[in-house]
C-alpha positions in Angstrom: 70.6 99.8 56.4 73.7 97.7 57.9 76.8 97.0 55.8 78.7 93.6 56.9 82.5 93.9 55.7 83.3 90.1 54.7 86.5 90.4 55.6 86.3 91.0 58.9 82.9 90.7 59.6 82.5 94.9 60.9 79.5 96.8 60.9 78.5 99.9 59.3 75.7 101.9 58.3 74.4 103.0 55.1 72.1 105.4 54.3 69.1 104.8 51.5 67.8 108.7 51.5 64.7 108.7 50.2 64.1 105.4 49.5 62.7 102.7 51.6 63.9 99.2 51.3 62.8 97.8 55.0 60.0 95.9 53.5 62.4 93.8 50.6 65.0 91.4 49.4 68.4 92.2 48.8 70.1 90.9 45.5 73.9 91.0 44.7 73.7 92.0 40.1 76.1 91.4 37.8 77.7 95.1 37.6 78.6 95.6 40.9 75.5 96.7 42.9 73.2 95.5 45.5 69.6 95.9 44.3 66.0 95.9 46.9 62.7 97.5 45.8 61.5 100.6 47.4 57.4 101.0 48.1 55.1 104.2 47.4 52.0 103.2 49.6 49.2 106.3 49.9 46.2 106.3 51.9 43.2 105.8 49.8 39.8 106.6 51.6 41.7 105.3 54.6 43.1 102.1 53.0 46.8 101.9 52.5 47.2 101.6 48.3 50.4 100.5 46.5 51.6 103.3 44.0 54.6 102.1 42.3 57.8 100.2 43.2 61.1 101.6 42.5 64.3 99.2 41.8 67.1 101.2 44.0 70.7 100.1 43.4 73.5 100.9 45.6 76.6 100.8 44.3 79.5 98.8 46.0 82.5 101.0 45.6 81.0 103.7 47.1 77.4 102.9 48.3 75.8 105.7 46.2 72.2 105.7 45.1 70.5 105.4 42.3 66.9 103.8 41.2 64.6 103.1 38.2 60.8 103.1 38.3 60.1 99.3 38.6 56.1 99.1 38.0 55.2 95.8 38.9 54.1 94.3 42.2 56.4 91.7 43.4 55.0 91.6 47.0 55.7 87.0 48.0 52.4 87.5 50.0 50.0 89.7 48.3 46.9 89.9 50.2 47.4 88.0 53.1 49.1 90.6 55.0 49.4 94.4 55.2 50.7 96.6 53.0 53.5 97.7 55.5 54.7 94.2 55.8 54.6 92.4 52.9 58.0 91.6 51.7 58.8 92.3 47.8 61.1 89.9 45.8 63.7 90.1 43.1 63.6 88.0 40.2 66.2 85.2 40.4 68.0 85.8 36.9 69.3 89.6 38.8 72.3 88.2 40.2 73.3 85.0 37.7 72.4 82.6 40.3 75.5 82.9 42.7 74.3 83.0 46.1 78.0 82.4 47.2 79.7 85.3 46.5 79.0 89.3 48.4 80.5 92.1 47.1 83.0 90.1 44.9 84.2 87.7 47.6 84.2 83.7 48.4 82.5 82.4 51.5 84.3 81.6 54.2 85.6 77.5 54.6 87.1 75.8 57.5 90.9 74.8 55.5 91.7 72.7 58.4 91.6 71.8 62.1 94.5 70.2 64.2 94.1 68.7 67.7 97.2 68.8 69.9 98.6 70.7 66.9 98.4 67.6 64.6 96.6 66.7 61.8 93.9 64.0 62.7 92.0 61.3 60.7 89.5 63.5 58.8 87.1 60.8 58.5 86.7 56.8 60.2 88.6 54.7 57.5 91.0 52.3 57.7 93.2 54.3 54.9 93.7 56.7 57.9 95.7 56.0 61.1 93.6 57.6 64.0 96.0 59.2 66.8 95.9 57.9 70.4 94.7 61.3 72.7 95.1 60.8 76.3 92.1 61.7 78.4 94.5 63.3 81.6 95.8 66.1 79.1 94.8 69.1 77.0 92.8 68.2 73.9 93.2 71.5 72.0 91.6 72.6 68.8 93.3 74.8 66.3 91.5 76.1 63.2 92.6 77.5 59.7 90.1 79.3 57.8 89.7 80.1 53.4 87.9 83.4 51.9 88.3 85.0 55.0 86.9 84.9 58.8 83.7 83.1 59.6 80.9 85.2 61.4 79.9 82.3 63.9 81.4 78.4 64.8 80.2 75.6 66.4 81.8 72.6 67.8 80.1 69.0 68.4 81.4 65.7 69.3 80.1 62.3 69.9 81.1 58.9 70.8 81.5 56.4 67.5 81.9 52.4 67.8 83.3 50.4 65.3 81.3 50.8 62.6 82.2 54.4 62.8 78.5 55.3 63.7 77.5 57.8 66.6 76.5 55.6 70.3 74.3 56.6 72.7 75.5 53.8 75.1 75.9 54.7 78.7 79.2 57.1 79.7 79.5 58.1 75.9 79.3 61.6 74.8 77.0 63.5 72.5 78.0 67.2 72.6 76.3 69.1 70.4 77.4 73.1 71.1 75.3 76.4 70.2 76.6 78.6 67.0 78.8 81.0 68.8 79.5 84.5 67.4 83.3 84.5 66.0 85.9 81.8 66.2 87.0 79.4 68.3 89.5 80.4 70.7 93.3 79.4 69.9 93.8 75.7 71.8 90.9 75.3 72.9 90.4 72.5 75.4 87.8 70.2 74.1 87.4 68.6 77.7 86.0 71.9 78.9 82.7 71.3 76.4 80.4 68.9 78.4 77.1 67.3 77.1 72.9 67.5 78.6 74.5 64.7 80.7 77.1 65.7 82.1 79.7 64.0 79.9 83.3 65.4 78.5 86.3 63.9 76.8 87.3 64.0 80.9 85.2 61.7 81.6 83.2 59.6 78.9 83.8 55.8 77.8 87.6 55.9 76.0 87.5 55.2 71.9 87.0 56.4 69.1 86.0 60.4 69.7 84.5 62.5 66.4 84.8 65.8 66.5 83.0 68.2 63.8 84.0 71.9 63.6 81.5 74.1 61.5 81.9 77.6 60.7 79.1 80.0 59.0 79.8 83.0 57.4 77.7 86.7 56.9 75.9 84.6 54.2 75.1 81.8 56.2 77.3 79.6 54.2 78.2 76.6 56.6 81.3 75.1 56.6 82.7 71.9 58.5 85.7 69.8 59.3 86.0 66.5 61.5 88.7 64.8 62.8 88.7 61.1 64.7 90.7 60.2 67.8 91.1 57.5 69.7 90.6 58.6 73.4 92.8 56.7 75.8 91.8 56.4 79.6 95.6 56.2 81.0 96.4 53.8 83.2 98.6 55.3 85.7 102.2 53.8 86.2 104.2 53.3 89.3 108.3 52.7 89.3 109.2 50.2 92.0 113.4 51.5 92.2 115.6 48.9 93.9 119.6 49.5 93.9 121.6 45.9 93.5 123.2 45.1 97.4 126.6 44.0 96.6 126.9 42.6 100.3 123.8 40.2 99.7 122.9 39.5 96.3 119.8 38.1 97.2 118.1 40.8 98.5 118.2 44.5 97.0 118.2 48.1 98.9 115.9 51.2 98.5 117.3 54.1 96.6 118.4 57.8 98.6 118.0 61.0 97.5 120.4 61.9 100.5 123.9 62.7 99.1 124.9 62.4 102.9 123.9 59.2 102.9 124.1 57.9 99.4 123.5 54.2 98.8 127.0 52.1 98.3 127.6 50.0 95.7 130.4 48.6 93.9 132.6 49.4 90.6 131.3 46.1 89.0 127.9 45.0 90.1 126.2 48.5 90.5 122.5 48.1 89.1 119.3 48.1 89.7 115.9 46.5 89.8 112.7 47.8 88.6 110.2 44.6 87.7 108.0 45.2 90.7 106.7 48.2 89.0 102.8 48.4 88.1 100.9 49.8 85.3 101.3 50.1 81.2 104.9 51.2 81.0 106.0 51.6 77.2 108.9 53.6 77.7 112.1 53.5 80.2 114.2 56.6 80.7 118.0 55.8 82.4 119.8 59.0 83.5 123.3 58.7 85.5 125.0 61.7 86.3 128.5 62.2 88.0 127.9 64.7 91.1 129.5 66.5 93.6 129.6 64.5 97.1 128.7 67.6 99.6 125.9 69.1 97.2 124.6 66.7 94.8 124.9 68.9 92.0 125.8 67.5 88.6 129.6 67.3 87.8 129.3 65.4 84.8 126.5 63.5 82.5 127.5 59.8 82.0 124.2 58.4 80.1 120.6 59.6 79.4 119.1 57.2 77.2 115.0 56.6 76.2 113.7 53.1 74.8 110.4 51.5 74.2 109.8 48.6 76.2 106.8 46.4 76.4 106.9 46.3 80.3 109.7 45.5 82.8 109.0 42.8 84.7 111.7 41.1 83.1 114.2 43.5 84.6 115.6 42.2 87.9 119.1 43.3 87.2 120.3 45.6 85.2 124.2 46.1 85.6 125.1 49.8 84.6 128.6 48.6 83.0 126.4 47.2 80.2 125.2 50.7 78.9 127.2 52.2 75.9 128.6 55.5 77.1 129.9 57.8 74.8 133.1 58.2 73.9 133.0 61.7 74.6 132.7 60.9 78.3 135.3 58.7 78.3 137.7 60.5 76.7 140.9 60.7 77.1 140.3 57.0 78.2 139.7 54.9 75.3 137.4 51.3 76.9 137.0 47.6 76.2 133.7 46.9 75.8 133.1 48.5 72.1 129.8 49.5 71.4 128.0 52.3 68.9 129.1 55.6 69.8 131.3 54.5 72.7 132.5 51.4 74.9 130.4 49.8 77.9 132.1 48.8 81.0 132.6 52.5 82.1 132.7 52.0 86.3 134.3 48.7 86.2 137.0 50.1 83.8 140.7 49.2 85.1 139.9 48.7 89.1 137.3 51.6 88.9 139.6 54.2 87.4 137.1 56.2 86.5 134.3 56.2 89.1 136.0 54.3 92.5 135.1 56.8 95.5 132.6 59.0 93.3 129.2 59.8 94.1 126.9 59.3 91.3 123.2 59.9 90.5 120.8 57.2 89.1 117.2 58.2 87.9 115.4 56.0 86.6 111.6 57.1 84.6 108.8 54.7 83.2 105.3 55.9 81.7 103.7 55.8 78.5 101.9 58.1 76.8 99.8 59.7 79.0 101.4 59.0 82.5 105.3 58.6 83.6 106.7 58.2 87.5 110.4 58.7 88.5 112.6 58.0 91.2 116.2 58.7 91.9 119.3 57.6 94.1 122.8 58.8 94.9 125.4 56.4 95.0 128.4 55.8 96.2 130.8 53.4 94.3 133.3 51.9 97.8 134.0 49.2 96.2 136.0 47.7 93.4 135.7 44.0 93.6 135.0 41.9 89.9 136.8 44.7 88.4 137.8 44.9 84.2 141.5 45.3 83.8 143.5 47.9 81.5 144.7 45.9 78.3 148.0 46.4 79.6 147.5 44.3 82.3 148.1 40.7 82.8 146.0 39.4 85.1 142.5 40.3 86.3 142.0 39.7 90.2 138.4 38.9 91.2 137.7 39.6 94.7 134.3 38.2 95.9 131.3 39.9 96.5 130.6 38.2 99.7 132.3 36.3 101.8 133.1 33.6 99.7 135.9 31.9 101.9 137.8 30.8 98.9 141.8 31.5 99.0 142.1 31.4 95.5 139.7 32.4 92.6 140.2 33.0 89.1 137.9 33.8 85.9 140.1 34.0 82.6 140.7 34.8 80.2 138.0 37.9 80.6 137.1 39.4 78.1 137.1 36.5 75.9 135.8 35.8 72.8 135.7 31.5 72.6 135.8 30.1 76.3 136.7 31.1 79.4 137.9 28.9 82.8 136.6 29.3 85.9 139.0 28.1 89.0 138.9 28.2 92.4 140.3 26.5 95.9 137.8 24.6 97.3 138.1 24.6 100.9 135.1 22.3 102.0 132.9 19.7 100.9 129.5 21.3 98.9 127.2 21.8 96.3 128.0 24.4 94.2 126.1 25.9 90.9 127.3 28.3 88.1 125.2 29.9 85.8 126.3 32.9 83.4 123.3 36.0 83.1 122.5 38.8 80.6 121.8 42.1 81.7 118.7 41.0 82.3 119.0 39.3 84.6 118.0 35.8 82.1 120.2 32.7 82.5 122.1 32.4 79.3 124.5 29.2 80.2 124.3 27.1 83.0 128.3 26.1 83.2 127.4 23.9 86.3 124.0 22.6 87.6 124.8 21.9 91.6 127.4 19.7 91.9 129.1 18.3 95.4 132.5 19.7 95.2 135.7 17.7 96.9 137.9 19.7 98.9 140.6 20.8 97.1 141.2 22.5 93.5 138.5 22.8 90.9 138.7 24.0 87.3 136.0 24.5 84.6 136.2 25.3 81.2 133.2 26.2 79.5 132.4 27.6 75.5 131.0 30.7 74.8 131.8 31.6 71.7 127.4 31.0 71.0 126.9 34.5 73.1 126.6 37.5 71.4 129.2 40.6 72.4 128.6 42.0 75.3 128.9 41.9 79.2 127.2 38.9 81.2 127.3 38.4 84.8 128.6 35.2 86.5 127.0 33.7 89.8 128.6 31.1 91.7 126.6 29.6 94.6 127.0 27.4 97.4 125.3 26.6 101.0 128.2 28.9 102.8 128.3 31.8 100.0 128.0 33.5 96.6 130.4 35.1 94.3 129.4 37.5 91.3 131.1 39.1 88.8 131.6 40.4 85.2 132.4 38.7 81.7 132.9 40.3 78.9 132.5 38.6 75.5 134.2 40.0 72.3 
C-alpha cells in the first residue's frame, strides 16, 4: 500500500502482512487509524466462496497492524462481479463524516494569487477596481497556498464582456489547461498558455481577461482563486524631438547625440518642441544634465522630472528656464525666479553665469504604460542674448535674437510684478505685433495686434499683474525681423 505525506505530497510504502486490503475502501476513524476490510475467499468445488471479512486498522503514528473479525459482507456490488474484484465498503458513521481531513490535517486552499505581483479584482464588480495589464509585457502568476502544498493545479482563462460573462466572439480567448502534477511555476507568464485556437493574452481581443487558478490536493479537494484584468493592446508611441533655433524662431533644428557637434542654443531661449509626436503618451520624462564637452559624460544633474500629461500636442515650446531646479544645484547661487524646492531661470541667470559656454545634455522620454520612446541632444549654450540680470544690477540689456535692426531696445522693468514697458527705436516704417507666451507656447496677452509703426521712438506699457508667477516669453514681429525674449512675473 502507498502512503501520501500531506505535507509535501512524498510517497512511501506500507506494508499490510498478512492482510489484504487491494479489493477495499479506505476510511480515516476517530482514534487515529485508517481502517479497509481484508477478504478470506476459498475455493469451494472450484468456485471462489467468501469466508469472513476482517476490519484491519493501521495506526497513524506508526503504521502498525492490527484487525478484528468483521463478519459481514459489505461487498458495493455483490454478485455482479467476481469475488476478486468486488470492492468492500465502510459504513459512513467510521470516520464522523469529515472527508476533509487525512491523518489530522486541513486540505490544501489557494490563499491568494497576484499577477505582476499585485493583488487583482477577485471577482467582476464595480466595488473592485480592475488593473490595466499591458499585452507587450510579462503577465506573471504568483500563488500562496493554506494547509499545505497542493498535489496538482490548473490554470484557465477566458475573455469576459461587460456583463462579466465568458465570449466566444472572434480573437477572444478560452484557455482552459490540463491538471498538472505540482504547482505552478514562480512568475509564470500567462501569455505562454494558448487556447484550441491558437489564442493567448499575446494576442486575443484586449478587455476584460478572467483568470481562474485551481489547485487539488491528495484528497482531491479543489480549490480556486480568480482574478480580472483589463488587457490593454498598447499603442506604441513615437517622440518627435525638435531643439528651439535661436537664429530663426520660425523654424526648429533636429537634436545631436554628437558632443563634437552639439546643437547651439542660447542662455535664454533654449527649449524644445515635441507636439509632432504620435501615439497615447501619458507621461513626459525631462532630463538635463551638465557634461563634459570632449566626452559627453555627466558632470552634473540639473533636472529629472516625471509628469502625467494627456498628450503633447500642445507643446511647441517649452523654454528650459521655466523648470524649477533645485536649490541644491544652484547653490552657492541663490536665483530669481522662486519656485518649490528651488528657483527657475537657471541658464538665463545673470548673462548665463551659470551655463554660458557649457555643453549640456537634453533627453527628453514619452510613453505610457506599456510603451515609452526617447531621444536626446547635446547642447551648446554660445549665446547669452535676453538674459535675467543679478538683483544687483540696474539694468537688463536685451540683445535680439535675430537681426532685429533696432539701435535701441528695452523691456523693463523685468521681473515685474504689475506692468512692464516695452521700447524700442523704430528705424523704418512697418507693421509690427507683440504678443506675450507661456511655456507653452499659448498666447497669454496680445500687448499689440499689428500695428504700422512711424519711424522714430515707440513705447508701450502694458498690465500684467492678471498672470500668474512665472516666466513668459515675449515675441515681437515685423516684415524685416523678430525679437524674443524672457519675462519674469513675480
Amino acid at each position: 500500500m502507498t502512503q501520501i505525506l500531506t505535507s509535501n505530497q512524498t510517497l512511501s510504502s506500507v506494508s499490510t502482512g498478512i492482510y489484504n486490503l487491494t479489493s477495499t475502501f479506505l476510511e480515516y476513524g476517530k482514534n487515529n487509524r485508517i481502517y479497509g476490510i481484508s477478504p478470506t475467499i476459498n475455493n469451494s468445488g472450484g468456485q471462489p466462496v467468501l469466508t469472513s471479512t476482517e476490519l484491519v486498522g493501521i495506526a497513524v503514528s506508526n503504521n502498525a497492524l492490527s484487525a478484528t473479525n468483521l463478519g459481514v459482507d459489505s461487498r458495493y456490488n455483490i454478485g455482479l462481479s467476481s469475488l476478486q474484484t468486488d470492492i468492500h465498503t465502510l459504513p459512513d458513521q467510521i470516520d464522523g463524516e469529515n472527508y476533509n481531513y487525512l491523518n489530522g490535517l486541513p486540505y490544501v486552499t489557494v490563499a491568494d494569487i497576484t499577477i505582476n505581483n499585485t493583488a487583482q479584482a477577485p471577482i467582476c464588480d464595480e466595488g473592485f477596481p480592475v488593473s490595466d495589464v499591458c499585452q507587450n509585457q510579462s503577465i506573471n502568476l504568483n500563488a500562496t497556498y493554506s494547509g499545505g502544498v497542493p498535489a496538482q493545479y490548473r490554470i484557465e482563462i477566458y475573455s469576459i464582456d461587460v456583463e462579466c460573462s465568458r465570449t466566444t466572439v472572434a480573437n477572444s480567448i478560452g484557455y482552459v489547461g490540463p491538471w498538472i502534477r505540482g504547482i505552478a511555476p514562480a512568475n509564470l507568464d500567462l501569455r505562454t498558455l494558448t487556447d484550441a485556437n491558437g489564442k493567448n493574452l499575446s494576442n486575443c481581443n484586449s478587455g476584460q481577461i478572467s483568470i481562474i487558478y485551481s489547485v487539488r490536493d491528495a484528497c482531491g479537494n479543489v480549490s480556486s482563486k480568480q482574478a480580472i484584468i483589463n488587457l490593454v493592446v498598447p499603442v506604441p508611441v513615437s517622440l518627435a524631438l525638435q531643439i528651439y533655433d535661436y537664429n530663426n524662431p520660425q523654424t526648429y533644428l533636429n537634436p545631436s547625440q554628437n558632443i563634437a557637434n552639439p546643437v547651439n542654443v542660447g542662455a535664454a531661449s533654449l527649449g524644445f518642441r515635441i507636439n509632432n509626436s504620435t501615439g497615447n503618451i501619458t507621461n513626459l520624462t525631462v532630463k538635463i544634465e551638465e557634461v563634459n564637452s570632449t566626452t559627453g559624460a555627466p558632470v552634473k544633474l540639473i533636472y529629472n522630472v516625471t509628469s502625467n500629461v494627456n498628450g503633447v500636442s500642445g507643446l511647441t515650446y517649452v523654454n528650459l528656464n521655466n523648470y524649477c531646479i533645485p536649490a541644491s544645484v544652484w547653490s552657492p547661487v541663490t536665483g530669481l525666479g522662486v519656485c518649490s524646492g528651488g528657483y527657475t531661470g537657471y541658464f538665463s541667470y545673470t548673462n548665463g553665469q551659470l551655463s554660458f559656454n557649457r555643453y549640456f545634455k537634453l533627453t527628453v522620454t514619452v510613453g505610457n504604460q506599456c510603451s515609452s520612446s526617447t531621444n536626446s541632444s547635446f547642447l551648446y549654450i554660445n549665446s547669452q542674448t535676453s538674459r535675467f540680470m543679478s538683483p544687483a544690477a540696474q539694468t537688463e540689456e536685451n540683445n535680439s535674437t535675430t537681426n532685429f535692426g533696432n539701435k535701441y531696445f528695452a523691456v523693463f522693468p523685468n521681473p515685474s510684478s504689475n506692468s512692464i514697458t516695452f521700447e524700442m527705436d523704430v528705424e523704418q516704417k512697418e507693421d509690427y505685433r507683440i504678443e506675450i507666451i507661456d511655456p507653452l507656447g499659448r498666447v497669454v496677452k496680445t500687448v499689440m495686434q499689428s500695428t504700422t509703426l512711424e519711424k522714430g521712438d515707440f513705447s508701450k506699457t502694458v498690465d500684467i499683474s492678471e498672470l500668474t508667477n512665472g516666466i513668459y516669453f515675449y515675441n515681437i514681429n515685423s516684415i524685416t525681423g523678430s525679437r524674443s525674449g524672457i519675462i519674469t512675473k513675480q
